[in-house]
C-alpha positions as CSV (number, residue, x, y, z in Angstrom):
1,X,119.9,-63.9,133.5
2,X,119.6,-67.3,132.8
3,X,116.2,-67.1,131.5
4,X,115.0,-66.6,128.1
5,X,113.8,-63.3,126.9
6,X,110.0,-63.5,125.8
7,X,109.8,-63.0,122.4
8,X,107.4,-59.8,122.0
9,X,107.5,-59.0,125.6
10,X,109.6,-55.2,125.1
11,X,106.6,-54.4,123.6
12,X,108.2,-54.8,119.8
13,X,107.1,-57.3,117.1
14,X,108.0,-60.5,116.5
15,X,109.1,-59.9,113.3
16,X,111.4,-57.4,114.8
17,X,113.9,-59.5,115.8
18,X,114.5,-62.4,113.3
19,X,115.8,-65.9,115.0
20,X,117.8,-67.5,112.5
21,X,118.2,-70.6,114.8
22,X,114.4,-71.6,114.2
23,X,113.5,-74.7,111.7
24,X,111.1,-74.7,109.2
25,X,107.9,-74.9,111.4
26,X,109.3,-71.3,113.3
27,X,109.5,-70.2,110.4
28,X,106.5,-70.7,109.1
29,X,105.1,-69.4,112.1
30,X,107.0,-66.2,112.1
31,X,105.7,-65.2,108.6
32,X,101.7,-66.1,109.7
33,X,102.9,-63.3,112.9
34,X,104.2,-61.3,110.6
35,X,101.4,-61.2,108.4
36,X,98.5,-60.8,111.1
37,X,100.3,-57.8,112.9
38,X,100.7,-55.9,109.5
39,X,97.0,-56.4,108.8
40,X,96.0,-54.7,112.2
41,X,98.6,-52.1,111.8
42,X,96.6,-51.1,108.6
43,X,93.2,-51.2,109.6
44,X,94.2,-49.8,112.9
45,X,95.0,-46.7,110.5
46,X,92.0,-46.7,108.9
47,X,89.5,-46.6,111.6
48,X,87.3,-43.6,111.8
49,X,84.8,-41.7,113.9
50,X,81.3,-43.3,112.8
51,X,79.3,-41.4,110.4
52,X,75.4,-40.5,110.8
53,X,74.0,-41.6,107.6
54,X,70.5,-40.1,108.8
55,X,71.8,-36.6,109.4
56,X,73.8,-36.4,106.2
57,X,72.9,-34.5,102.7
58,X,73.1,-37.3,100.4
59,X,73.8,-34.5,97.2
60,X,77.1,-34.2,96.5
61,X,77.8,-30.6,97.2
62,X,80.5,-28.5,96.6
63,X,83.4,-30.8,96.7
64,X,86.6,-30.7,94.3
65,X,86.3,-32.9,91.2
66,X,89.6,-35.6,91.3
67,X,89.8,-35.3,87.6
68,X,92.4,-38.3,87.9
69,X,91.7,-40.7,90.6
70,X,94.6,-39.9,92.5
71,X,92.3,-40.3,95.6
72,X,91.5,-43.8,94.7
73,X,94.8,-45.0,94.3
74,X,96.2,-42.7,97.4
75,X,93.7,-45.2,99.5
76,X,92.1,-42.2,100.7
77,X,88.6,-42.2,99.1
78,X,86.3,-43.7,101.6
79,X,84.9,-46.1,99.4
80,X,87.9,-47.3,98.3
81,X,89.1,-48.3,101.7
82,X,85.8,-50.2,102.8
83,X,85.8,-51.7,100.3
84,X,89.5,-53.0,100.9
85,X,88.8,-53.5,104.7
86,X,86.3,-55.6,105.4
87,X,82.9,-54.1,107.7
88,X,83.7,-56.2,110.7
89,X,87.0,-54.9,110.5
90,X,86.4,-51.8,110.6
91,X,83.9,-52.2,113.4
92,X,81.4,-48.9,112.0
93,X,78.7,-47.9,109.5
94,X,77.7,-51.8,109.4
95,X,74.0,-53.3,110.3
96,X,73.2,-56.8,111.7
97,X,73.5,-58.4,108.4
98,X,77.2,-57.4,108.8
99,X,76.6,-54.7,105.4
100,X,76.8,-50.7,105.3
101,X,73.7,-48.8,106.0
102,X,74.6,-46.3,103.3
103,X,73.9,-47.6,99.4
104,X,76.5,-46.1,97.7
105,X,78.9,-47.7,100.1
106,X,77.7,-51.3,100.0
107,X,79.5,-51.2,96.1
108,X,83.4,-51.1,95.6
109,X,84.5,-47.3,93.6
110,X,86.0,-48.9,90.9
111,X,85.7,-52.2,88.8
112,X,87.8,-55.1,89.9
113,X,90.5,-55.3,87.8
114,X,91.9,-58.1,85.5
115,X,94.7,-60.4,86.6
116,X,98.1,-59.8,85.4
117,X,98.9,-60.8,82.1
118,X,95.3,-62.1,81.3
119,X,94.5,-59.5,78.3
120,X,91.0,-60.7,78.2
121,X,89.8,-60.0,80.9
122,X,88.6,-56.2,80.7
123,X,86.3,-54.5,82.8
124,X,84.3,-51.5,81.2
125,X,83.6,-48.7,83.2
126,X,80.3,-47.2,82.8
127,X,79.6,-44.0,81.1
128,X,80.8,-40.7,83.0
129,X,78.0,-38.1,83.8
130,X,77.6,-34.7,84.5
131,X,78.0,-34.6,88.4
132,X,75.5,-31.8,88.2
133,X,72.7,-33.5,87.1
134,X,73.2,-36.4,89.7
135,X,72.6,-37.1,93.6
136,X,75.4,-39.6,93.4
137,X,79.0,-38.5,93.9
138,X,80.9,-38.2,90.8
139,X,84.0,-40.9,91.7
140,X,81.5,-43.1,91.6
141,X,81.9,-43.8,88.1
142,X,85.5,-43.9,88.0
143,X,87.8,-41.8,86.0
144,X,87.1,-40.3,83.0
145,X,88.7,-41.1,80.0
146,X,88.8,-38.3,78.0
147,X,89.4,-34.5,79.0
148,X,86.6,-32.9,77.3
149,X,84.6,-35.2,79.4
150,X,84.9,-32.8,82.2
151,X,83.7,-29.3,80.1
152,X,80.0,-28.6,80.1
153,X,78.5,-26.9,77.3
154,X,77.5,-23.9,79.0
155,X,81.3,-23.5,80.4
156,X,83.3,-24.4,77.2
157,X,84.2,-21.2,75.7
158,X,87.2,-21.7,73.8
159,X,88.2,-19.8,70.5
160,X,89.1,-23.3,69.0
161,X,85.9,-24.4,70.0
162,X,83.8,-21.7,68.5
163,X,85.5,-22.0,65.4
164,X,84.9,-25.4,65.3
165,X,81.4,-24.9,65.9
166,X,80.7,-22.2,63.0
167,X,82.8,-24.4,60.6
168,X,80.3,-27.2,61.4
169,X,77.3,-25.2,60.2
170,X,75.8,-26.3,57.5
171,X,75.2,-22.7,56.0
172,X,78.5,-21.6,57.0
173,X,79.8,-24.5,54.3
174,X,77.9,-23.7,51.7
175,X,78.7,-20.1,51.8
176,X,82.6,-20.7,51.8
177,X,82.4,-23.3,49.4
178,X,80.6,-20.7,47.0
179,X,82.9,-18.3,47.5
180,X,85.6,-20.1,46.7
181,X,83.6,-21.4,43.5
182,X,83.4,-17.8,42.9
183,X,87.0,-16.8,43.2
184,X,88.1,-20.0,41.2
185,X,85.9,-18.7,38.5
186,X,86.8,-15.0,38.8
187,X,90.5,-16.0,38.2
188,X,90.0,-18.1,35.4
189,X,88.0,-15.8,34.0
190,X,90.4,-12.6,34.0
191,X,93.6,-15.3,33.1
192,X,92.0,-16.1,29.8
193,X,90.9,-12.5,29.3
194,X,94.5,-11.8,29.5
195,X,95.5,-14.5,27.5
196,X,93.1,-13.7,24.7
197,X,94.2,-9.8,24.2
198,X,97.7,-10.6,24.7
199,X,98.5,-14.2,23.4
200,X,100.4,-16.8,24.8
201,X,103.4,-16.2,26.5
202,X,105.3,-19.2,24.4
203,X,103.0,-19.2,21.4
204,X,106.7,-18.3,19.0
205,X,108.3,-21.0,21.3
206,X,110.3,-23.6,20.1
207,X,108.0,-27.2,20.4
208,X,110.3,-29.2,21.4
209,X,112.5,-27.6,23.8
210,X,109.0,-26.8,25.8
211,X,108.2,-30.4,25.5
212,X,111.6,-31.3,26.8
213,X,111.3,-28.8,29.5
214,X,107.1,-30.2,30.1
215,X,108.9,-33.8,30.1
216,X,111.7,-32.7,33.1
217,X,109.3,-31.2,35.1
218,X,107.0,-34.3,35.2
219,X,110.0,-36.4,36.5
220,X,111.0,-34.2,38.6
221,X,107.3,-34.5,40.6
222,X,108.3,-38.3,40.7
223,X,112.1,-37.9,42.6
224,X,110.1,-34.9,45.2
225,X,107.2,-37.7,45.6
226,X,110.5,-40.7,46.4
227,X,112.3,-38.1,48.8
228,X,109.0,-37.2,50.8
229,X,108.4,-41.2,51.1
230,X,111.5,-41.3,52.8
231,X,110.8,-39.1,55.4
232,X,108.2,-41.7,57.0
233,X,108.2,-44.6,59.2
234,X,108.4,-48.2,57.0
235,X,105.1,-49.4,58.6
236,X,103.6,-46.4,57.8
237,X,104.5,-45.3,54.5
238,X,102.6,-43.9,51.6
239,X,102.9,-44.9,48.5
240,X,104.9,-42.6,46.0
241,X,102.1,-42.1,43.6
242,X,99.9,-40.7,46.5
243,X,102.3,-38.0,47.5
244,X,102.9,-37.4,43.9
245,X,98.9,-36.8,43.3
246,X,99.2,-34.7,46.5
247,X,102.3,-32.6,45.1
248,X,100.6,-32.2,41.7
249,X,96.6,-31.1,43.6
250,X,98.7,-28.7,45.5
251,X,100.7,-27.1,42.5
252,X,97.2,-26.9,41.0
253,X,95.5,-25.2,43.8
254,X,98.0,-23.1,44.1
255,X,96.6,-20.5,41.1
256,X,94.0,-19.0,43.6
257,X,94.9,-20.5,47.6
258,X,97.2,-18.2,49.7
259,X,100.6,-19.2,50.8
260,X,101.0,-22.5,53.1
261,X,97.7,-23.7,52.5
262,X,99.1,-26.2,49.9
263,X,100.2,-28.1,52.8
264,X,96.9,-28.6,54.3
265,X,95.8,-29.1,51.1
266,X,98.9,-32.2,50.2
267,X,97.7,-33.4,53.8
268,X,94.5,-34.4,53.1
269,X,94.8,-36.0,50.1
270,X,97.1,-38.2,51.0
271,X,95.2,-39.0,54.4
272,X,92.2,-40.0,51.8
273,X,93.9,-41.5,49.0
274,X,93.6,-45.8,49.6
275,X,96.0,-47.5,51.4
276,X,97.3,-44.7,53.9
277,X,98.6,-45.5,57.3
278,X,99.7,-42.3,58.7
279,X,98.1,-39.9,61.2
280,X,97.3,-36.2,60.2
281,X,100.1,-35.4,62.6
282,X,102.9,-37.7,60.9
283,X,102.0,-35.9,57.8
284,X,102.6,-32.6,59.0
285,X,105.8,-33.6,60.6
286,X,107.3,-34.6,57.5
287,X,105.8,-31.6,55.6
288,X,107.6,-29.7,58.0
289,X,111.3,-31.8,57.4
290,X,110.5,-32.0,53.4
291,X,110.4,-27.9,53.7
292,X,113.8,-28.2,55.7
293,X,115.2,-30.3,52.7
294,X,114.0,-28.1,50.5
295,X,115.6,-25.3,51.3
296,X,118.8,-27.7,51.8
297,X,118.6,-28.6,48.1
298,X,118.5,-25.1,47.3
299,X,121.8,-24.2,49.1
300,X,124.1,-25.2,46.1
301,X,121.7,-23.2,43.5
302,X,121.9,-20.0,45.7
303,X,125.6,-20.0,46.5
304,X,126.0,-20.4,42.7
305,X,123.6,-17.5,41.7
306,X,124.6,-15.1,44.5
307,X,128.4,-15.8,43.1
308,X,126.9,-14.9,39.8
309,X,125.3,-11.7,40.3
310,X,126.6,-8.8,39.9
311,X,124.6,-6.6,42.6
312,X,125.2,-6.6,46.1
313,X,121.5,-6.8,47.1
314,X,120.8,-9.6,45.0
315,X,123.9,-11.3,46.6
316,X,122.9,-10.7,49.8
317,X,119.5,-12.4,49.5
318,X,120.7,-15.3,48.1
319,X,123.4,-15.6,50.6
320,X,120.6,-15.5,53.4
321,X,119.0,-18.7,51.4
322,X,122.2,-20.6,51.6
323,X,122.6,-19.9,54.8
324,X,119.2,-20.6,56.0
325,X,119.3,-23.8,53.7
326,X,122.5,-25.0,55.5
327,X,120.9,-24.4,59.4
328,X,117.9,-26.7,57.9
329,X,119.7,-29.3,56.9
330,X,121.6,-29.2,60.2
331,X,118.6,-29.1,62.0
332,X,117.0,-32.4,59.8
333,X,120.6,-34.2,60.8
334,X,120.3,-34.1,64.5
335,X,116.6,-34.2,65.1
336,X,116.0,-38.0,65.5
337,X,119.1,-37.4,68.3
338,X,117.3,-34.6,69.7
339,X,113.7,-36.4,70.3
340,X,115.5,-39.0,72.2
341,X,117.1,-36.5,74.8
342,X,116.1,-36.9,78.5
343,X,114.0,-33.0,79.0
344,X,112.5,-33.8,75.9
345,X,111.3,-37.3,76.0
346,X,109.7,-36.5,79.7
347,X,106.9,-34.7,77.5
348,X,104.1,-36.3,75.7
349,X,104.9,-34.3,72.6
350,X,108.7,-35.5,72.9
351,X,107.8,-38.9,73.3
352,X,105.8,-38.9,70.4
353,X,108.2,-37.3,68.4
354,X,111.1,-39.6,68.9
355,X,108.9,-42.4,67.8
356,X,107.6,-40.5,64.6
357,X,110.7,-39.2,63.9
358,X,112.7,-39.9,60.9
359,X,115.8,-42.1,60.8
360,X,119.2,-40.1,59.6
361,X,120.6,-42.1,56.7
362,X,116.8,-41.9,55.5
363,X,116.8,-38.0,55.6
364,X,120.1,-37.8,53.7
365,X,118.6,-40.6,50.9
366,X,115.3,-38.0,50.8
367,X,117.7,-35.1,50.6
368,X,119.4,-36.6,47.4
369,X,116.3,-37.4,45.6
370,X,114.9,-33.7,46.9
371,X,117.9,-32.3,45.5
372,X,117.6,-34.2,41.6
373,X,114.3,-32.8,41.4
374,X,115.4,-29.2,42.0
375,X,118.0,-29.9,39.3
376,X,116.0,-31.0,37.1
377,X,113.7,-28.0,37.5
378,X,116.8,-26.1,37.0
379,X,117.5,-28.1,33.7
380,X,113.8,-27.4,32.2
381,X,113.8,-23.4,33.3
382,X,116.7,-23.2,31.4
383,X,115.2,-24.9,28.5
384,X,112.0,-22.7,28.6
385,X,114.7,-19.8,28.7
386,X,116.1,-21.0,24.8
387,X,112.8,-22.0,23.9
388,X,111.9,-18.3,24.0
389,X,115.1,-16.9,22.6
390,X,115.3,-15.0,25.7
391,X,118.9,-14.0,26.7
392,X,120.1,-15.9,29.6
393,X,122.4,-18.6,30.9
394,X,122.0,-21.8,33.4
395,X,122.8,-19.3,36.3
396,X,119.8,-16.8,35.4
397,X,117.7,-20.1,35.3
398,X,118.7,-21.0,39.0
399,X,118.1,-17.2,39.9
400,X,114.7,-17.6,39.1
401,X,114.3,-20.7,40.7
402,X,115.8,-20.2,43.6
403,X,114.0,-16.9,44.0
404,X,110.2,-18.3,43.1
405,X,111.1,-21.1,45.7
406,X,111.8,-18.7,48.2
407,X,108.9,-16.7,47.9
408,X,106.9,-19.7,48.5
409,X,108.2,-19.4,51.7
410,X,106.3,-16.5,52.9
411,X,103.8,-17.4,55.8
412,X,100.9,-15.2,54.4
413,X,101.0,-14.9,50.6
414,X,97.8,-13.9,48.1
415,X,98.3,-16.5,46.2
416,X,100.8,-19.3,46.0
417,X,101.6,-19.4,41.8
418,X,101.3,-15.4,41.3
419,X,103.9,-14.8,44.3
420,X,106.5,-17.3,42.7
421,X,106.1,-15.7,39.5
422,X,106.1,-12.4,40.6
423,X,109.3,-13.2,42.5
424,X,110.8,-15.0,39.5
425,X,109.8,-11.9,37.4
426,X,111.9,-9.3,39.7
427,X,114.9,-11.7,39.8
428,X,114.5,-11.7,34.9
429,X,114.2,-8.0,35.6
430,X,117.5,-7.3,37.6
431,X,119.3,-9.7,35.4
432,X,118.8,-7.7,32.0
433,X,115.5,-8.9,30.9
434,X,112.6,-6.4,29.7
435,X,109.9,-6.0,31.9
436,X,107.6,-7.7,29.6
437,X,109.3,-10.4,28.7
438,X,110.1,-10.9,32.5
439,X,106.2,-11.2,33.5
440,X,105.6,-13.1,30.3
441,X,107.9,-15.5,30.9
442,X,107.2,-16.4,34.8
443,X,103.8,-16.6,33.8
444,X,104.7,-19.3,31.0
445,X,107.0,-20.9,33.3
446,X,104.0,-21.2,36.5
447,X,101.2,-22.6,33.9
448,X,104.1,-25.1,32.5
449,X,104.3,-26.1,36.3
450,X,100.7,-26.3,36.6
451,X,100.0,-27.9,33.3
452,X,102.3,-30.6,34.9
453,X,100.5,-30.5,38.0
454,X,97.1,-31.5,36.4
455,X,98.8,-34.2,34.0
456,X,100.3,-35.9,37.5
457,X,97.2,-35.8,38.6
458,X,94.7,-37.3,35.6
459,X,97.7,-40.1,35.0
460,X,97.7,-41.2,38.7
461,X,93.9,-40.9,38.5
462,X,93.4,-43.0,35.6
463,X,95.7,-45.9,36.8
464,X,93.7,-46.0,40.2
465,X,90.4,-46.1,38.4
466,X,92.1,-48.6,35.6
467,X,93.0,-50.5,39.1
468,X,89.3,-50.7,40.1
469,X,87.8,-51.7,37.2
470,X,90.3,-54.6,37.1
471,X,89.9,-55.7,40.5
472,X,85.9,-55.5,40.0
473,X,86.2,-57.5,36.8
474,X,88.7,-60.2,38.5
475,X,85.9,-60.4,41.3
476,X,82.7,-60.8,39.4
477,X,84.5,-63.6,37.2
478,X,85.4,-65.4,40.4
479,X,81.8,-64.9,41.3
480,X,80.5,-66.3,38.3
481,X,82.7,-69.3,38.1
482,X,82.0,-70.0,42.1
């Protein structure tokens, strides 16, 4: 009893039972233990049966691809754990030199990897191969870094793909680029036959009210442009006359492109115009929030034209723009909070959404410049309503607008400027205007708009290439004076 129990003697470690009487040397001592029974706890885990190198099919074989190197960080890839246990250790596969027999072993799996913090110190991996076309196993050159490194050719047989490869064809290019020559031509062709066997729409107009109304819808491309900025990210703004030039090539390519493909068409523009930071997908995101304002802005103009008409269908539809306008701008209010909720920001796409998303008092600032340039719209479609001594009133006016903005709406349209004017037309037509006058006036109306368009576009043209020339001159003189 008197005795002193052996430390270690139960058969437990010694860092089992802590002494807290010891000094500094026990302790010191203790940790060394501690250390050197943890170390053959772990490679008394490892240890395997030996392998027969001689006897073995060096080819890879069937085995499962570990598309992510989970095996390699598990510790269970045999490559990985010699090369973190030492030969002698290990006590197998080893010759007398003390090094593996086998080649592929007597090299660590992966690249060593830099110390913390030390930013400079990066390892490249080399390039991934087919495993197919090699004897060596394929974790042997670490993990791959992009997924379509995994597809073969042969395998990959995706639509997206496919499409992708037939838009790449030279031929293919050509042959829709002529077409589209073709039906550019085709409708220019049959608008100034029109044109010429039935005059202009406005040719008895009144000057100055169209220039007035001309004048209105050119600011009004300038407050859209200001409420789009808005919409993105400071460090990754564009500048307002690049979404204006975008605004104004897609109101001008809208005389022959179906429905929603301005969009694609305002996106990349403004990813080529000079100067522009944000991604093809930022752009689309705040397409899809400037279309949300949009309809917002609209709300007021359809509750006020739905309380002015006199027909219950035409109420009706403009009652389900109001509403519709009012869940968008709902759903504009409380999107930055819903990016940044927990089920949402455990996905990739969440994730990057709450970081591209826009800021609140930012999307009510855009809404307010968003909803000037409808009103000012609103202001020139009246105008071009007196100019033509046509009988209507500043209600009619936001009828028609409200009604050719909806129709842009429509996912699949034949063509963006003659659905709006076809809808504007219908909307003349139920209010008391002749047929005629109806079509000729929504025509006049979408060639203003157009007209505008292209003016947008040659000003903000000239003052990039005015910009150029300036900056060419400034740099030759410095030349020459150097």
């Amino acid at each position: 009893m008197g005795a002193a129990a052996d430390p270690g003697s139960d058969g437990q470690s010694p860092c089992a039972r802590p002494d807290r009487s010891v000094g500094l040397a026990g302790a010191k001592r203790m940790a060394r233990e501690r250390r050197q029974h943890a170390r053959r706890g772990l490679c008394r885990r490892r240890r395997r049966r030996p392998v027969d190198w001689a006897s073995r099919d060096p080819s890879p074989g069937p085995r499962r691809r570990d598309t992510d190197g989970a095996y390699a960080r598990r510790g269970t890839d045999r490559r990985a754990r010699d090369y973190r246990c030492s030969p002698r250790q290990l006590g197998r596969d080893v010759g007398a030199d003390g090094k593996h027999q086998h080649p592929d072993l007597s090299r660590p799996s992966a690249p060593p990897r830099p110390r913390h913090g030390d930013a400079r110190q990066r390892v490249t991996r080399p390039p991934l191969r087919d495993p197919h076309e090699s004897r060596v196993p394929w974790l042997t050159y670490g993990r791959p870094d992009r997924v379509t490194q995994l597809r073969t050719t042969a395998a990959d047989s995706t639509v997206a793909t496919a499409v992708m490869r037939l838009l790449s064809n030279r031929k293919v290019q050509l042959v829709l680029n002529g077409g589209f020559g073709l039906v550019l031509l085709g409708v220019a062709f049959f608008s100034v036959r029109h044109f010429v066997g039935a005059g202009w729409p406005i040719h008895h107009a009144d000057p100055l009210l169209v220039s007035c109304a001309a004048l209105l819808f050119l600011v009004a491309y300038a407050f859209k442009a200001w409420g789009w900025q808005r919409l993105f990210q400071a460090s990754e703004r564009p500048t307002a006359d690049a979404l204006a030039f975008a605004g104004g090539a897609a109101c001008v390519g809208g005389i022959a492109l179906p429905g929603r493909v301005d969009d694609a068409v305002r996106i990349a523009i403004v990813k080529r115009y000079p100067g522009t930071k944000a991604s093809i997908g930022t752009l689309g995101l705040s397409l899809l929030v400037l279309g949300m304002l949009d309809n917002a802005a609209l709300t007021p103009m359809a509750s006020v034209a739905a309380a002015g008409s006199s027909q219950w269908t035409t109420r009706a539809g403009f009652a389900v723009v109001a509403a519709a306008g009012i869940a968008a701008a709902a759903v504009v209010a409380f999107l930055p909070q819903i990016a940044r909720l927990p089920f949402v920001t455990r996905r990739r796409f969440g994730r990057w959404l709450a970081e591209h998303t826009h800021c609140t008092k930012e999307a009510w600032a855009a809404w307010l410049f968003i909803s000037v340039s409808w009103s000012l719209r609103g202001l020139a479609v009246f105008l071009l309503l007196n100019a033509l001594s046509m009988p209507g009133s500043y209600v009619l006016a936001l009828a028609f607008l409200v009604a050719s903005a909806a129709s842009a709406a429509l996912p699949i349209a034949p063509a963006g400027a003659a659905t709006q004017a076809g809808a504007g037309a219908a909307i003349l037509v139920l209010g008391g205007v002749g047929t005629a006058d109806a079509v000729a006036f929504s025509i006049a109306a979408q060639a203003l708009v157009i007209v505008t368009g292209a003016a947008v576009m040659l000003l903000i043209g000239s003052w990039q290439l005015a910009l150029r020339l300036r900056a060419s001159r400034t740099a030759r003189a410095a030349a020459a004076a150097a």
